[in-house]
Each structure stands twice: as C-alpha cells, then as structure tokens.
N, C-alpha and C positions, 0 to 999 in steps of 0.2 A: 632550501626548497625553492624550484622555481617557481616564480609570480606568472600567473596565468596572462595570455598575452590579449590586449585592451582590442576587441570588437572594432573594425572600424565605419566610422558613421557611413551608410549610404550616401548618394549623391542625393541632392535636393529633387535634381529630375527625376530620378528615379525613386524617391520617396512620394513625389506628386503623383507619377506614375499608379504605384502600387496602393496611394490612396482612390485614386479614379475607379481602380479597378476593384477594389472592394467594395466600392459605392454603388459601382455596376451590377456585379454580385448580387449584393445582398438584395439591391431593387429585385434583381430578376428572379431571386428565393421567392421573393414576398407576391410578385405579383409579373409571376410568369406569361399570362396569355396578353401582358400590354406589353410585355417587349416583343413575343411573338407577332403581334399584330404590326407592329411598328415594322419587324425586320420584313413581313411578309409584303406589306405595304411598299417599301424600298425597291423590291424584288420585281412585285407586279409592276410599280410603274415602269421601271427600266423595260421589263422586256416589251408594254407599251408603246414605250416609243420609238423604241429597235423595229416594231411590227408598223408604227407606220410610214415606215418607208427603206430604213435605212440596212434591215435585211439584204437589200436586193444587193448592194453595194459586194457579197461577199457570196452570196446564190449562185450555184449553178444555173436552177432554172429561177426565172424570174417569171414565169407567168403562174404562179401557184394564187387560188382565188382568196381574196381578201377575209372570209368569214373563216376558212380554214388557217390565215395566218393567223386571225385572231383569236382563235381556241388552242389553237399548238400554242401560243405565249401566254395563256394563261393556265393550259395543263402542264408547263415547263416553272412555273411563277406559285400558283396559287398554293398549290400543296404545299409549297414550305411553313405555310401555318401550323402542320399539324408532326413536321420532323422530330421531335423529341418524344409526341407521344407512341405515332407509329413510323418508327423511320422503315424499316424495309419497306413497308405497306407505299409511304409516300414516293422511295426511291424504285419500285414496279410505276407505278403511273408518270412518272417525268420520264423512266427508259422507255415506257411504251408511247409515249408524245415526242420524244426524240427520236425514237424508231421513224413514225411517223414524219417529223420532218425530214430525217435524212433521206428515207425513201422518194418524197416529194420533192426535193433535189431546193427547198427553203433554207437547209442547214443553218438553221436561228440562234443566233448566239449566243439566245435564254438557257438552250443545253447545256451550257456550263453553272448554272445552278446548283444543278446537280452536286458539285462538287460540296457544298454546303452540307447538303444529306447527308455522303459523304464523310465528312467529317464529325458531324453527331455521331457517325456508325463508329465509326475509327473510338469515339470516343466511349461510347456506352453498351457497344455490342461485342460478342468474342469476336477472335480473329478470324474463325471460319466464317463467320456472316462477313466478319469484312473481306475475305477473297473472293463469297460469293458475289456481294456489293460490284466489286470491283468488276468482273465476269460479264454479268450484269450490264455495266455501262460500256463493256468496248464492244457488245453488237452493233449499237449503230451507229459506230465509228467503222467497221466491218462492212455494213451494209450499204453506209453512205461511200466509199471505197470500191466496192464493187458495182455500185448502182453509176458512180458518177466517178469514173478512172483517169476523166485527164488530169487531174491532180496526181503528183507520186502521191503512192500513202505514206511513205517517209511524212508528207508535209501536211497528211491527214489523221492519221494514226497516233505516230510516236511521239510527237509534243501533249497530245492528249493525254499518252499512257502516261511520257513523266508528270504530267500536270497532276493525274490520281494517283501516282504516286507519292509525289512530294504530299500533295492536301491528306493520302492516308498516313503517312508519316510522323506528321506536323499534329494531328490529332492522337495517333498514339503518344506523344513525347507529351502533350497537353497532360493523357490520362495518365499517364505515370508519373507526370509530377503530382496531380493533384492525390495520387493513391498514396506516396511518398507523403504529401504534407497530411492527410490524414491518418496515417501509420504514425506521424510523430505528434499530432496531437492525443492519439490514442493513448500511444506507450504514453504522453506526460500526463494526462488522465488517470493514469493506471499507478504512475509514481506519484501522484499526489494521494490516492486511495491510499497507495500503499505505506507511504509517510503519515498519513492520518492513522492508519491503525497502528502503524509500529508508535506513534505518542500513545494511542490508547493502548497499548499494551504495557509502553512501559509505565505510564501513570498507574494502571492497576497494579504492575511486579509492585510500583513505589510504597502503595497502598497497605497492600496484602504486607510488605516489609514493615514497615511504621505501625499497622496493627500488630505485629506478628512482638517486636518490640514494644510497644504497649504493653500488650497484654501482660508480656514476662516483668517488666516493670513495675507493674501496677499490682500484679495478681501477688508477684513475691514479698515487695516490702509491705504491702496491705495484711498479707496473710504475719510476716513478723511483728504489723502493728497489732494486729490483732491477737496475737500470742502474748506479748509482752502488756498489752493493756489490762488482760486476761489474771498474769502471773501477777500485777501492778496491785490490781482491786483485791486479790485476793490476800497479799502480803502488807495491804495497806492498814488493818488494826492490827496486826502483830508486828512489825515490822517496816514502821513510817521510812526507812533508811533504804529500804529493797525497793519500797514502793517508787521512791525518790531517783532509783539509779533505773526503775521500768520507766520512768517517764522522762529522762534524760536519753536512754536510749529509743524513745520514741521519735523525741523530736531529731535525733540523728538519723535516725531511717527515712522522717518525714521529708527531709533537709537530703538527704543523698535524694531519694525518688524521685524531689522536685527538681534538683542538679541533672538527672539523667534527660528527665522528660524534657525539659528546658531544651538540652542540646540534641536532643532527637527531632523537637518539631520546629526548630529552628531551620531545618532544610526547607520548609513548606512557606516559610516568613521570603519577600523578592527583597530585600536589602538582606547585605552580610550581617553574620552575627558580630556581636564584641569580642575581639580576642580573649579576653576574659573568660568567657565563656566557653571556650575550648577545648575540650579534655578528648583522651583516645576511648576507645571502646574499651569494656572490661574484659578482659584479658586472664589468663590463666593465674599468673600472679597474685589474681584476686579472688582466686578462690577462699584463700584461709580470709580473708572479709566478708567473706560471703556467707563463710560455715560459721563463724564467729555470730553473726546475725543471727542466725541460726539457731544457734546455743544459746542467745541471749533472751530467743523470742522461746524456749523451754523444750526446745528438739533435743537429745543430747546425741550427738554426730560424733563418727570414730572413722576416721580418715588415714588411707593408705596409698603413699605415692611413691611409685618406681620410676627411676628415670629420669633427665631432663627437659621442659616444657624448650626451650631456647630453638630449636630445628624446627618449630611447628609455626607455619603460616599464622598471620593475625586472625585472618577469617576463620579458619579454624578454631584457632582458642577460645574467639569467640561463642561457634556452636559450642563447644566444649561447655564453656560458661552456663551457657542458658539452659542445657539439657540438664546441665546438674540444678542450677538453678533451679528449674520451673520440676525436676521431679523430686528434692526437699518443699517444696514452697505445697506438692500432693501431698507430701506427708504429714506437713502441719495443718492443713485445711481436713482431710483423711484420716490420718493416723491411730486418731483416737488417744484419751490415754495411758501415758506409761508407753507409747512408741519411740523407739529408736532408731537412727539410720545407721548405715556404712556406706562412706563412699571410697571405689577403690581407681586409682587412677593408674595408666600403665603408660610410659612412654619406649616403643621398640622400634625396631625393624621394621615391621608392619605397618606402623602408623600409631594411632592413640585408640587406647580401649577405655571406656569407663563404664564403671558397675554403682551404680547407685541402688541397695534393698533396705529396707525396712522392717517392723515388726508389727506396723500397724495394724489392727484388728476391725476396728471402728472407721461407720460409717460407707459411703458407695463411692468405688473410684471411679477415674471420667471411664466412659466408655471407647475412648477414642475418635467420636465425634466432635469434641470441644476445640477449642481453641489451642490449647494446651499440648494436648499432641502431635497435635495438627500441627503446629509451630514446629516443633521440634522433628517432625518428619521431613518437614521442607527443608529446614535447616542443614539437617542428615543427608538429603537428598542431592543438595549442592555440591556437595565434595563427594559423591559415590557412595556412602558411607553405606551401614544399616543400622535399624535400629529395634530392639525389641522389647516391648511394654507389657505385665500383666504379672497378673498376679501367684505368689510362688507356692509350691502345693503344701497341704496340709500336710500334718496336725500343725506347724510352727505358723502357716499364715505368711501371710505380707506382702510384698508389692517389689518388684526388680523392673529396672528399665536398664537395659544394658547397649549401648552404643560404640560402634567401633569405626573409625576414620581412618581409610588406607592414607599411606604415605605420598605424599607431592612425588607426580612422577617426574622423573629427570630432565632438565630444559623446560621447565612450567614454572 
C-alpha cells in the first residue's frame, strides 16, 4: 500500500502572511463600520489633497472654481463609507460626481475610487450588476472624450477600461476562492455530522447485538436453572442422589452462562481480554449441548438432522443456535406440564431449514413484542432468511417456530 505523501510546510512568509490576514478578517467580522471608517478616512483625505492643488497638474481646464473641486472630491471619496452596505447605490453617486468632473474638464483623479466600489460589486453582486457597474463607469470616460478631444481616447479610455477590467477580475477570483474554501468547510462539517452519526449508529447496532445476546444467554440457562432446581426440590425426599446430580447440573449451567457473558462483555472492557478467556461463538456442533441441557432441565426433546452443518458460514450456525435456543428455552418457561419438543434440522441445497414444535398447552406465549422474537427476527433478517412463529392448530395444540436460511451466494 502506498504511504500517503507528507504535506509540505508553507513558507514562514507566507505563514505570517495568512496569519495577518485572518487577523484582518476576523477584526473586520467583529467590528465592521471601524475599518469602514478607517478605509473611508484614507480615501477622503487623498482625494483632499489632490483638490488642493495638484488636480490641475493633469486638468484640461484649470479654471474650475474652488468650492466645486471641493464637493466633486468628496462626492468621489465620501461614499465609500457605505460600499458594502449599498454598493450600486454608492457607485450611481461617484459616476454622477465623475460625470461631473469630467464634464468640467477637472478630471480628478479621485474617480478612480471608484474602482474600490467596484470591486465589492465584483465581489457580492451577480455578474449582470457587475456589467451594469462596469457600463456605468465608462460614461464619463465617454464624455470627458468627447467634451475634451485633444487627448487620443486610446490614452483616455482604454487604460481605464483595462484598469476595470483587471479590478473586476481580481474580485471575481477573490469571490471564488472564498466560495471554494467555504464549500470545503461545509462538505467537512457535513463529514464530521456524518461520522458522528455513523459511531452513533454503530454504537446502537453494538448495543441492540449485546442485548440481543444477553437476553438469549440469560433467558435460556435461567429458564434450565430453573427447571432443574424445580426437578432438584422435588426429587430431594425420595431420591437425595437425583437431587445431587440437579444441583451438580446447576452449577454447570451457572458456570457455562458466566463463561459466555464473561466473553461477550469483554468487547465493552478498552484493555484486551486474557487469552484465556477466548472461546468461538457457539456453533452448530453445539446443538446436542444445548439439547442435553435441555433434557436435563426436564424438556424431553427428540431431535432430527439431515445433512452436513460443515458448508454453512459461522454466522449462520450461529443464528441457527439461538433460534433453536431461545424457542426450547419458550418451551420450558411456556410449555407447561408433560410438554415435549422436536427439533428437526435440514442441511440442502437451499440453504438451512429448522423446525422447532412443541406440545405445550400451559400458560401465554410472547406475543412477538419481547425480546425474544424480536432477537431472533433480526438475527433471521441478516442473512435474508424468514422466519415464522405461533402457534399450531388445535385439537393437538402447541407452538412451531420454523426458520429457513438461503444459502451463501457465490463469491460472498
């Protein structure tokens, strides 16, 4: 596999750089109308002191009156206070004060402000505002052209047009990076949501497993404790010897249950378990241990198996296990008694079929809300299977759950 190739560091200038500039940033988030004031402030005073005197140096006419240069340079300046809130609105009043100077033959070289506007437009407005924008500013580059011709317009015009070109340009690349890095903080927003739910989902599957396990551990050697302690008390003044071999096989069920649970809630423990402590999942193999407990706990079970378990996935034998498991373990809580089971197991073609019935009479069976079937539906569910629960018609009575697992399809 190859190693992912090593990031390399920026340059320090360029790290100081993109620190300045988030500093700038973020001030200007926080507290927008003091850097407006500042940039507007810069603005005014320039065009200022272009107005007191240094116009004339590039004026056609020089005899334009002093109170009218000083309103065109500050209707060319002042409005840049308010560009971001209303940019077109600001960029009509500096082309209509530009108008004006160009007409007046001042051509003040505060009209390049403009470009500023400008570039907020470029940056916040659709593109059709910005061609109107654009539009816009070359009248009175037109006017001052026509009004004042010994100049070529080559040297009046088209430096200008590149100049709003380049500044509208310069602003769209602006907005498409910053859309670009906001598009990737999104999407990583969006992948971290999405990694937060995919752990909570799998934490739940983990859950709903580990109970789902519980429950069949718990519910089955409980329900053979309780059978055998049952058969124990009962054989214990006739028969101190029966009594002795219910309470030997107690503590053997007690002793596996605590064996399984052990290595089930060990996944939830953050150090490894003891090797020791290791064992596989129970397995098909384990059924006649299973049915043995069984019999022992006073079910008496009559067991039929066609076929070899060997071609069937672990997971599989698994469900296998527990459906049998958890619908003997109804029969001995259910049954009533004098009930019997049969379990018939089938290995084909098809996949695995099992027939678990009963004869039991006594007592209410789950309804299929519990835990119990509930288990054994999801279980069934995993591998495609189906599975079917309830109770079988009279006069004979009793309880079938019959479950069937197609076979592992090919390259799986």
């Amino acid at each position: 596999m190859t190693e992912p190739k090593a990031v390399p560091e920026p340059h320090p200038l360029t790290q100081l750089l993109q620190r300045l500039t988030q500093r700038v940033r973020a001030y200007d988030r926080r507290r927008p109308l003091v850097w407006d004031a500042l940039v507007t402030t810069f603005f005014v005073t320039a065009a200022l002191v272009d107005a007191s005197g240094g116009w004339r140096n590039v004026a056609p006419n020089t005899e334009v009156p002093g109170w009218l240069i000083f309103l065109m340079s500050v209707g060319l300046s002042l409005p840049v206070l308010w560009r971001r809130r209303h940019p077109m609105a600001v960029l009509t009043v500096m082309v209509a004060t530009s108008l004006a100077s160009n007409w007046s033959g001042a051509m003040l070289q505060a009209a390049l402000i403009q470009m500023l506007v400008l570039f907020s437009i470029a940056m916040r407005l659709p593109l059709r505002t910005l061609g109107r924008a654009g539009l816009m500013m070359t009248v009175p580059l037109v006017v001052g052209a026509v009004r004042y011709p010994e100049d070529s317009w080559d040297q009046q015009i088209i430096p200008n047009l590149w100049a709003y070109a380049v500044v509208a340009l310069l602003g769209i690349a602006v907005r498409s990076r910053q859309d670009y890095t906001e598009a990737l903080v999104e999407r990583a927003r969006q992948l971290e949501v999405e990694r937060d739910q995919q752990a909570q989902l799998a934490a739940a599957a983990e859950r709903t497993r580990i109970a789902r396990e519980m429950h069949d551990i718990i519910g089955h050697n409980l329900s053979v404790i309780t059978g055998l302690a049952d058969g124990g008390s009962y054989a214990a003044a006739k028969s101190p010897e029966r009594a002795a071999q219910a309470l030997e096989a107690i503590g053997s069920t007690s002793r596996q249950a605590l064996g399984e649970l052990r290595r089930l809630l060990d996944v939830l423990r953050d150090e490894a378990p003891a090797p020791a402590e290791l064992a596989p999942q129970p397995a098909l193999t384990d059924l006649d241990q299973l049915i043995d407990g069984v019999r022992a706990a006073g079910l008496p079970v009559r067991t039929t198996v066609q076929g070899s378990p060997d071609s069937v996935p672990a997971g599989r034998q698994l469900t296998v296990y527990r459906v049998v498991q958890e619908a003997l373990t109804n029969t001995l809580k259910h049954g009533g008694p004098g009930a019997t089971a049969t379990v018939d197991v089938t290995y084909g073609e098809g996949g695995v079929t099992v027939e678990v019935t009963d004869t039991g009479a006594g007592g209410s069976r789950p309804s299929g809300k519990g835990r119990g079937l509930t288990g054994m539906r999801e279980r069934t569910a995993l591998y495609e299977g189906t599975l079917e629960a309830g109770p079988l018609p009279r006069p004979s009575g009793g309880w079938r759950v019959h479950l069937h697992l197609p076979k592992v399809p090919e390259g799986q």
